[in-house]
N, C-alpha and C positions, 0 to 999 in steps of 0.2 A: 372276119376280124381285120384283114385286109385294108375292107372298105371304115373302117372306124378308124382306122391309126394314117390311111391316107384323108379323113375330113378333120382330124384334128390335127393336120398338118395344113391344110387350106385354111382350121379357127384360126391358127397361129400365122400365118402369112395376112391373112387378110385383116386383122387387128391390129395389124403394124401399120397400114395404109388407111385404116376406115376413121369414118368419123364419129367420134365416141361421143356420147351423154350420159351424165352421171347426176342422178340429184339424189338430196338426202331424202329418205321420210322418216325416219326416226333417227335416235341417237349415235344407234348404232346398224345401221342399216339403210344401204342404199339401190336402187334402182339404176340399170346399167341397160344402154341400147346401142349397138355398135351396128354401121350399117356401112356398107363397102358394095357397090354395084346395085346387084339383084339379091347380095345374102346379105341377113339381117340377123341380130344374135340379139336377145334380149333376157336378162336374168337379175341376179342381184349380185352384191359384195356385203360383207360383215369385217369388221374388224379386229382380228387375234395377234396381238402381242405385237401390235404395231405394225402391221402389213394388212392391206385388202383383199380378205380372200373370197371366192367363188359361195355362193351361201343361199340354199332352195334351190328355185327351177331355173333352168335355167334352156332356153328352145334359140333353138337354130334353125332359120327357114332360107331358103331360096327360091324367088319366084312367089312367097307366098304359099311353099307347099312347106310342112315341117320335115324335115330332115331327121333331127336327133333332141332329142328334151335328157338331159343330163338332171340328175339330182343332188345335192352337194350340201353337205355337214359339214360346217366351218373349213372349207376348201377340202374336204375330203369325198371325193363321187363315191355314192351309195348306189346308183344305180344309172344305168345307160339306156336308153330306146332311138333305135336305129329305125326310120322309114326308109325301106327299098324297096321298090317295083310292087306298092302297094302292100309289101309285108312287112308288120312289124316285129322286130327281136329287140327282147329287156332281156338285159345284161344286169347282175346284180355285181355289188362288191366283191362277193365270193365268186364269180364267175368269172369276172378279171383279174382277181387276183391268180386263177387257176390257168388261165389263160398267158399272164405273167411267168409264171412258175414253169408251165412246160414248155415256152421258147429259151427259158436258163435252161432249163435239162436238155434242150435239142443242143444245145450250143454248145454246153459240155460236154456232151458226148461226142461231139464232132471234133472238138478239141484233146479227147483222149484218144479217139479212131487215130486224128489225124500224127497223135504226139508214140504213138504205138507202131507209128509205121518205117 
């Protein structure tokens, strides 16, 4: 988990610097390729309620190997695939949400351990 909350800290740094293309193919859907060194991101955006959200596949590669292929419903991740050291782990919505959910409870707890002492 570690390794997914530090690559989507390198998506987000490196999409600030890279060089974005965007074109339409439909109405409401577009085609998105960002490319910053050796990592390259390619996926789509959809349009809801006036903002461009994240929308299908959307893959991450470096080097030409894939990294991570995210899945996304109207900017919502339905699912995550991590490639590391040749193994691959999919991560569903319910499994990051649970994943979510027990770093608040470590957190609280340590903030009751620590508010108890």
């Amino acid at each position: 988990m570690k390794y997914l909350i530090t690559l989507v800290f390198v998506l987000l740094f490196n999409t600030m610097y890279a060089q974005r293309t965007v074109t339409q193919i439909d109405d409401n859907l577009y085609t998105v390729s960002i490319k910053s060194g050796n990592i390259k991101q390619a996926g789509f955006y959809t349009e809801v309620d006036g903002h461009m959200v994240a929308h299908g596949t959307w893959i991450l590669k470096s080097d030409n190997a894939i990294i991570t292929k995210g899945i996304f419903d109207k900017g919502i991740l339905q699912e995550i695939t991590v490639y590391e050291n040749n193994v691959k782990k999919t991560y569903t919505k319910t499994d990051l949400e649970i994943n979510r959910l027990k770093s608040k409870i470590y957190k609280l707890e340590n903030m009751l351990l620590t508010s108890n002492q």
